[in-house]
C-alpha positions, 0 to 999 in steps of 0.5 A: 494476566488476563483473557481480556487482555489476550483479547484486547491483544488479539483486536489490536493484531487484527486492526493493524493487519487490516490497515497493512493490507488497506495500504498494501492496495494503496500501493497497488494503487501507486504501482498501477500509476506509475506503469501508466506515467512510463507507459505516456513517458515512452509515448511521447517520447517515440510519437512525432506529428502525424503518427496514428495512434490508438485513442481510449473513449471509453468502455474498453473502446478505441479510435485511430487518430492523427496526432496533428501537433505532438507539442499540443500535449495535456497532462493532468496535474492532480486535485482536477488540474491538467496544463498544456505542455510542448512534448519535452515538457509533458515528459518533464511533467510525467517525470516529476510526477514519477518521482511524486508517486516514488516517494508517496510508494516510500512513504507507504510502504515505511507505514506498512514498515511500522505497522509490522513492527508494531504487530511484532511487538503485540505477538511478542506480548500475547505469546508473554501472556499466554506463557505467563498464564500457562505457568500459573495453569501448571503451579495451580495444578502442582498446589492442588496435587498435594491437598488430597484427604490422605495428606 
């Protein structure tokens, strides 16, 4: 046993908490997407023709407008694509990439799953060596108390 390898050991720990907390975000990430599909899901789903509704243009700024026709609906799709749907067909859209972004949440969090795993199993062998190296600490000490001059 050796530091270096307790170090080795330590590194890695480090690593792979590093990488949990950079998926936990990406989770955070999906969660807040998800909130925003229910969020239009719920919006088209209550808004006919001419209901007024509150407009974001940007910089935390809002206009009021007329929906002029509520089956004149753009939904981005992903990878910079947006199509054009009639209001059945935009919740539609919105669900199918509800459930896109529940299996990419099951996805990552089955990634955290075995990185904790790994984590676990990483302990385990650390605590292994520094219980190993304490044991070696003791023998060399119980050897080294029978060696005086008097013996």
């Amino acid at each position: 046993m050796s530091q270096q390898q307790l170090q080795q050991l330590s590194q890695e720990l480090q690593e792979i908490e590093e990488q949990i907390e950079a998926l936990e975000e990406n989770v955070e990430a999906i969660q807040q997407q998800k909130t925003e599909t229910d969020e239009a899901i719920e919006a088209l789903q209550t808004l006919d023709t001419d209901s007024t509704v509150q407009v974001p243009v940007g910089g935390g700024a809002y206009l009021r407008a007329t929906v002029e026709d509520i089956d004149e609906v753009i939904v981005e799709l992903g990878a910079d694509y947006a199509a054009e749907f009639e209001q059945d067909g935009a919740v539609e859209a919105l669900e199918n990439k509800q459930e896109n972004l529940d299996d990419r949440i099951d996805e990552v969090n089955s990634e955290i799953a075995e990185l904790e795993s790994e984590s676990a199993e990483l302990e385990q062998q650390a605590q292994q060596l520094q219980q190993q190296a304490m044991q070696q600490q003791m023998q060399q000490m119980g050897q080294g108390e029978g060696q005086g001059p008097d013996q």
